[in-house]
Structures are given as structure tokens and as C-alpha cells.
N, C-alpha and C positions, 0 to 999 in steps of 0.2 A: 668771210670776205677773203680776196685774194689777198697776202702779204703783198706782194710786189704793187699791191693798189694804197698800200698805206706809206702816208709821209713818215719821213723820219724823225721820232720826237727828239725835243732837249733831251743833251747825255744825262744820263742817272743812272746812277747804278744802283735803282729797283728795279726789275721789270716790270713787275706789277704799276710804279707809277707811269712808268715809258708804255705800257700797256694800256694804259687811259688813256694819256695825250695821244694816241695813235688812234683810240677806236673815236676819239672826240673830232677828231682832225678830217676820220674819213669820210668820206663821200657815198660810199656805199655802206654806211653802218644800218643797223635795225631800227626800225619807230624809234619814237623819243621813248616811250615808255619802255621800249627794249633795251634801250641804250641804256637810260637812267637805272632800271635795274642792274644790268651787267659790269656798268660801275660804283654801282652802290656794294655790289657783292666782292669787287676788288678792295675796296678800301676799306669795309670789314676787316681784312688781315690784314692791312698795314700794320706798321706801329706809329708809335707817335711822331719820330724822327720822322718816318716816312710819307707820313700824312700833312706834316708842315713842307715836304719838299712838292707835294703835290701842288698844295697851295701856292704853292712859289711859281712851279711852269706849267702850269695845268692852264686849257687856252679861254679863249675867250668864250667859247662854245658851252664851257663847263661852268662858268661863272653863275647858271641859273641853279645848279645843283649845290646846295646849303651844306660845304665841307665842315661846316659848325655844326649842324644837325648831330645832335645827341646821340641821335640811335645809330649815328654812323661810328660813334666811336665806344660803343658800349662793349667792344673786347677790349677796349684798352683800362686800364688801374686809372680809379679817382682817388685824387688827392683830397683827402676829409680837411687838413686843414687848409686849402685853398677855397673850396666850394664853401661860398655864400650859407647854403641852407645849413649844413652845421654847425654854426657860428652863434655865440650867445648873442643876444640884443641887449633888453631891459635889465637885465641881472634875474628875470624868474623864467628863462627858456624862452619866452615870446617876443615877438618884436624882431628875431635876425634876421629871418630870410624876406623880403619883400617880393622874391618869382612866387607867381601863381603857383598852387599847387600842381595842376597840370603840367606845370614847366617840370617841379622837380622832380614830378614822376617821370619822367619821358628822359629827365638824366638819369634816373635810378635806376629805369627799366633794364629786364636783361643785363644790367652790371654786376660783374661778375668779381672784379678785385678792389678791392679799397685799401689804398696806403695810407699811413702820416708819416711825415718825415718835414723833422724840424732844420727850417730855415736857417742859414749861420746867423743873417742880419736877423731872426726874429725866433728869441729863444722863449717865448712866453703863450707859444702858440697854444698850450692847455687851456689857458686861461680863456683862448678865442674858441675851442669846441665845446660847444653846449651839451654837458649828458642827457639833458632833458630832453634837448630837441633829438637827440641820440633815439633816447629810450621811446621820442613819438612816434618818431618814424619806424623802425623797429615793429612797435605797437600797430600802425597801421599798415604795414604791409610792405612799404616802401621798399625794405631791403634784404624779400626773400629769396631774391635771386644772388646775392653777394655769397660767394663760396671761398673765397679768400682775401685772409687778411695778412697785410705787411706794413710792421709798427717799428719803428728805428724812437732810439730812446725813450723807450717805453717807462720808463721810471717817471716820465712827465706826464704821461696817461692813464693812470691807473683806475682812474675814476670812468675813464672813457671804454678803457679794455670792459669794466666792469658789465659796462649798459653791453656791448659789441658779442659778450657774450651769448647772449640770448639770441643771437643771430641760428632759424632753423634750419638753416640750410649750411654753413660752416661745416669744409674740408681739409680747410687746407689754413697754416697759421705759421707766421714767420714773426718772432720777438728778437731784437737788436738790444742791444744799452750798451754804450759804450764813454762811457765817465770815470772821473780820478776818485772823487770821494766814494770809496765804498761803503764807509759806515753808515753814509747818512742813506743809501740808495738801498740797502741791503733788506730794511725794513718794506718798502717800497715793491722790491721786488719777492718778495716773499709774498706779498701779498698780492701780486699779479699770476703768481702759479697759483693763488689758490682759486680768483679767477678763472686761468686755464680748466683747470680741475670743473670746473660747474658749466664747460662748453660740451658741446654734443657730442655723445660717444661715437658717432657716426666718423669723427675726425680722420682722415689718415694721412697727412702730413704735417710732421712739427718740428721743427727749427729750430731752437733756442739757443742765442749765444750773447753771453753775459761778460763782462772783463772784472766782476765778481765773482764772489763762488757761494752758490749757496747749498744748502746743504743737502742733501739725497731724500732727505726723510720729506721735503715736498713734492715728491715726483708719485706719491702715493695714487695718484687718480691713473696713471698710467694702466694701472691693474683693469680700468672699463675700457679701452682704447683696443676692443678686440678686431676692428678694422684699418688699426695703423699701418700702412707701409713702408712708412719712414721716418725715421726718427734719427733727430742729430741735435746732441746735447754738447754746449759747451759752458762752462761755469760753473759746474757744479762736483761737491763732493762726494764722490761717485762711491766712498768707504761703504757707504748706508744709499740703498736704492733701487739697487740693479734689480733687488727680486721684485720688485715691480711692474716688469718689464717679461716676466714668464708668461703673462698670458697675451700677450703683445705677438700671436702667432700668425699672425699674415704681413709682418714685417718682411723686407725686402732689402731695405737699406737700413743700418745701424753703423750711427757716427757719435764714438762717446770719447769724450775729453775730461778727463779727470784735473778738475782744474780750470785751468783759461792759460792763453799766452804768454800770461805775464808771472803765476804762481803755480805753486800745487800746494794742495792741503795736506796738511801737517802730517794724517793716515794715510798709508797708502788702502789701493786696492787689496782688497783679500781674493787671491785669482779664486779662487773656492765659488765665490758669490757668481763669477762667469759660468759656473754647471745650473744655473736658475736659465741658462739660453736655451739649454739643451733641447726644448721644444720647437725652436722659431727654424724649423727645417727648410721655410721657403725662401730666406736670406742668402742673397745673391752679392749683396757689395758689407763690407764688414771694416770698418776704421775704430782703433783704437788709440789711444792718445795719453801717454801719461800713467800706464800699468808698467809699472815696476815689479821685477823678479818674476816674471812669467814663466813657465814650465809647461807640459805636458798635459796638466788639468786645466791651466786657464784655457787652454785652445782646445782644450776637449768637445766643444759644443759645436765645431766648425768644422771635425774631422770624422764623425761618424756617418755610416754607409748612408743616410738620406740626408746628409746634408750636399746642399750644392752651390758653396759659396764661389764666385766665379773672380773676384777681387776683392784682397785682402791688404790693409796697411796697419802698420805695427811703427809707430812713430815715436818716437822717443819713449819708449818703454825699456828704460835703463836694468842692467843688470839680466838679462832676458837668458835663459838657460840654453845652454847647447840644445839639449833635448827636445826642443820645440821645433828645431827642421826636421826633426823622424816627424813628429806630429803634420809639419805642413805637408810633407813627404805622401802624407794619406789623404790629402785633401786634391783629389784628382780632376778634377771640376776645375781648380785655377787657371785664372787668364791672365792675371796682374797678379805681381806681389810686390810689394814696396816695404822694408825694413830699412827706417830715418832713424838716423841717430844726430848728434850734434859733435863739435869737437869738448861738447861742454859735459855730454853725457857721461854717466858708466856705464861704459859696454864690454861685453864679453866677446871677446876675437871668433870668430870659425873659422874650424881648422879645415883641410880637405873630408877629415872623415865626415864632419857633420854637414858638410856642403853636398855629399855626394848625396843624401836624402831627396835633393829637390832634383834629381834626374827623372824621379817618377812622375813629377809633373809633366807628364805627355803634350799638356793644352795650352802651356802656359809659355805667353806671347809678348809682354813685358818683365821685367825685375830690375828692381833698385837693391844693393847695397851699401847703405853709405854709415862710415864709421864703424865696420863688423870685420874688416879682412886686414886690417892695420894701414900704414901710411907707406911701407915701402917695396912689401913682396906682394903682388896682385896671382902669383902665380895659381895658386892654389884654384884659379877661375879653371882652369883645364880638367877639371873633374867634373865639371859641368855640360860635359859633351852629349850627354844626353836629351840634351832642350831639344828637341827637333824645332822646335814649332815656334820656338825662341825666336823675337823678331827686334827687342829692343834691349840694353844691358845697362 
């Protein structure tokens, strides 16, 4: 249809939904069954914001098209603990959901994310998701289409992660917990990696961040995860683990936090256990967190001739040797480099000689230094004339 033949819809700043109200509005649009398609296919990619703005000025024309319709929203994340059918009833799994089955396949269909995420006003929501009715649906088919999951204090669901396991078709896995008692969660969470550990080796994205720390020696399943691409660990005592993580060789992205935000564990890193990387040649973004006294073997896995890490950050890794800018010096693939210190840390100053390493960074189009060059001479940045391609400091 001609543009200049369509009204102008209500402001929105989607187009997608200005792109509805406009094809709804026109007078020269296609059959209803064309129509009805063409905007079923828009609202497929809304999001959820976007889909309640629809409903909002969406005109009178559209009102016969059912924006509650299930299948219209099956890219967007079901919340397990708001939906009816996972919810206990009787206390033995049966009795919660009263939608016909039909109904709650046609919500399930083609769903592809499932979150929980606990309510402020309603901290007991475990108690409301039924493992049983979990483990039915599971069992019967219901939720082979689900490919990810995202669980915010998960210390409440353990029981739940348990059944969610078994999901065959799971790729993709996001774990939050984010609570004061650690003692009492610690057992809880230990027991949720070992969960993880019995999901499909097919997995290749995993998340985890804890305001716990637990210890390394559970990250053992790591070793089957030969299709991981990404992996970002926060909470845990990275002393004992790492080599778990060597056969982890179609990784891409590696985010390790020795620790969490608020601690670090008593041992540090042994940089030695970072030569267990030395295979993961297709890692392209690289975050470290929390490695103290690093030198030229911790970074050794990231500077040899086929690695091609293109963004690397180095974050409060206190004490961190001169000698490690020769190392990044070879890492000629960089695009980003970011070296975060605190005013809280121990760091070791760079002087111009060691500064002058990272001129060989030909490609490299961001860098952070913060807390490495002292508080009052910057001058030493002038040896760095060589960034050509230098775009942000």
C-alpha cells in the first residue's frame, strides 16, 4: 500500500506497534486473513512492554484479534510462579490447574523461556510451584520446546530446579541468589550445582552469580559441557575448579569472579591453574575478577599465536605484575582492554617502560586504566602514541 495512503497512528515509539495501527486503520490493506496474519507476525516480536502498549491504542478494527492469544506471546518468558498450571492444589500435585489441558498446551506451545522470580510481597512462592505437576508436564511433553531458564533466588527452588532438569531440550541457564544468610543457603546451593551437573550436556550458556561463595570442587560437571559458549561464574572459590573448564573448548565468552562482590576466599588463585585454558582458542571476550598477583603465566592462555581474544578485563586483580603488559602486548586481536582497580586495592603503578608494550595493540579501540598510573603524573600516557585505532581512553 501507498504510505501517503495511511493515517497517522498514535505516537509510540515502537514502530512495529505504529505499524499495526496504521495497517488496521487502512483502507487499502489485504483480506482480513492477510491482514490478521501480517499482524500476528508483528506482535510475535514485540516485547511484553510493547504488547501492552498495543493493547492500549491499537483501534477498534483490531479488537477481533485476541492480543491474549497464547501463541501470540510464546517469544516472550513465562513466569512459572504466576501461571496457574504450576501451582500446587491438594497437597499431592493434583487439583491446581482447573485450564483444560488444551488451554495449557497452547500456553506451553513453542515457549521457549521460563522464569521465576520472587515477588517482594510474596516470599513463599516455592511453596506455590508444584514439583509434581513440574515433573507431569515435563513427562508429558508439555515443555519440550522451553530452551531457557532464568531463576532469581534460587535457594528457594531447589526442589523445582531439580524436576526443570530433565527439560530435553535446555540451552541456555541463568541462577541468581542473592540473600544475607549464607550459612543457611550454602547447603541449599551446593545442592542446586549438583542439579546443574545432571542437565543436558548439550547446554551452552551458563550464568551463575551467587553473593555466596561456594567452593570450586562443584563446578566438576563442567568437564561434559563440551558445547558451552559461555560461561560466567560469580560466587565461587575459583582456588579448586578451573581445570574443569579445559574441555570447555567452544567457549567464546569466560566471566570468572573469584568470589562475589562482597568477599573473596581466604586462597587466592593459583595463576598456574589459568594454563588448564590453554585449549579454549575460540574465546573472544575474557573477564577476570578477583586473581591476585598475576604475571605472565596467568595470561599465558590468551596470548598464544591462535588465540583471538578480542576483549579482555582484568578487575581488581590486586598486586598484578608489571610483566603482564609484555604479555598483553602479544595479544594482537584486542579491541577492548579494561584494567579496574579500586582505591581500596593493591596495585602496582606502570611505569612508561611497561606502558609502552601495549602500542602493539594495533586494533585496539577502547582502554580503561584506573588506579595503575598513580593519582597526580598522567604523563606517562604519551608513550602510548601508538594506538592508532585508539578511539576511547
Amino acid at each position: 500500500a501507498d504510505n501517503n495512503a495511511l493515517p497517522s497512528p498514535p505516537s509510540s515509539s515502537c514502530p512495529a506497534i505504529a505499524a499495526c495501527v496504521r495497517i488496521s486503520n487502512c483502507h487499502l490493506r489485504p483480506n482480513q486473513n492477510q491482514w490478521t496474519g501480517i499482524i500476528q507476525n508483528i506482535v510475535r516480536g514485540l516485547t511484553a512492554d510493547e504488547l501492552k502498549k498495543l493493547r492500549l491504542v491499537g483501534s477498534k478494527e483490531m479488537q477481533h484479534l485476541d492480543l491474549a492469544d497464547p501463541s501470540l506471546t510464546c517469544h516472550l518468558p513465562l513466569r512459572m510462579d504466576r501461571a496457574s498450571f504450576f501451582k500446587a492444589g491438594n497437597g499431592n500435585g493434583h487439583g491446581a490447574c482447573r485450564m483444560p489441558n488444551d488451554r495449557v498446551r497452547k500456553w506451553l506451545a513453542d515457549r521457549r523461556r521460563l522464569v521465576i522470580d520472587n515477588d517482594v510481597d510474596n516470599t513463599a512462592t516455592n511453596t506455590k510451584i508444584c514439583p509434581t505437576r513440574v515433573a507431569n508436564l515435563i513427562h508429558d511433553g508439555y515443555l519440550n520446546s522451553v530452551s531457557e531458564l532464568v531463576i532469581f533466588d534460587c535457594h528457594d527452588h531447589r526442589n523445582i530446579i531439580a524436576e526443570l532438569a530433565q527439560l530435553p531440550n535446555l540451552d541456555s541457564l541463568r541462577l541468581a541468589d542473592h540473600e544475607d544468610s549464607e550459612e543457611e543457603r550454602l547447603e541449599e546451593l551446593e545442592s542446586i550445582m549438583a542439579c546443574v551437573g545432571r542437565m543436558p550436556t548439550s547446554l551452552k550458556f551458563l550464568d551463575v552469580e551467587f553473593d555466596c561463595t561456594v567452593h570450586g570442587s562443584r563446578l566438576s560437571f563442567l568437564e561434559r559441557l563440551h558445547e558451552l559458549t559461555h560461561l560466567r561464574l560469580r560466587g565461587f572459590d575459583l582456588s579448586d575448579g578451573i581445570n574443569y573448564m579445559r574441555g570447555c573448548r567452544s567457549l567464546t565468552s569466560l566471566h570468572l569472579c573469584h568470589g562475589n562482590f562482597y568477599s573473596s576466599p581466604s586462597n587466592d588463585v593459583n595463576e598456574k591453574d589459568l594454563l588448564n585454558l590453554m585449549g579454549l582458542t575460540k574465546l573472544r571476550h575474557v573477564h577476570l575478577e578477583g586473581f591476585d598477583a598475576l604475571s605472565k603465566i596467568g595470561l599465558a592462555p590468551f596470548c598464544t599465536s591462535s588465540s583471538c581474544v578480542e576483549r579482555l578485563v582484568l578487575k581488581h586483580c590486586q598486586e598484578m605484575s608489571e610483566e603482564c603488559l609484555q604479555s598483553l602486548g602479544r595479544m594482537v586481536h584486542l579491541e577492548s582492554l579494561h584494567i579496574v582497580h579500586s582505591a581500596y586495592d593493591d596495585t602496582v603503578l606502570f611505569g612508561m617502560k611497561s606502558l609502552r608494550h601495549l602500542n602493539a595493540l594495533s586494533s585496539l579501540k577502547s582502554l580503561s586504566l584506573f588506579y595503575v598510573l598513580g593519582n597526580e603524573d598522567l604523563s606517562n600516557l604519551r608513550v602510548l602514541r601508538g594506538l592508532d585505532s585508539l578511539e576511547t581512553l
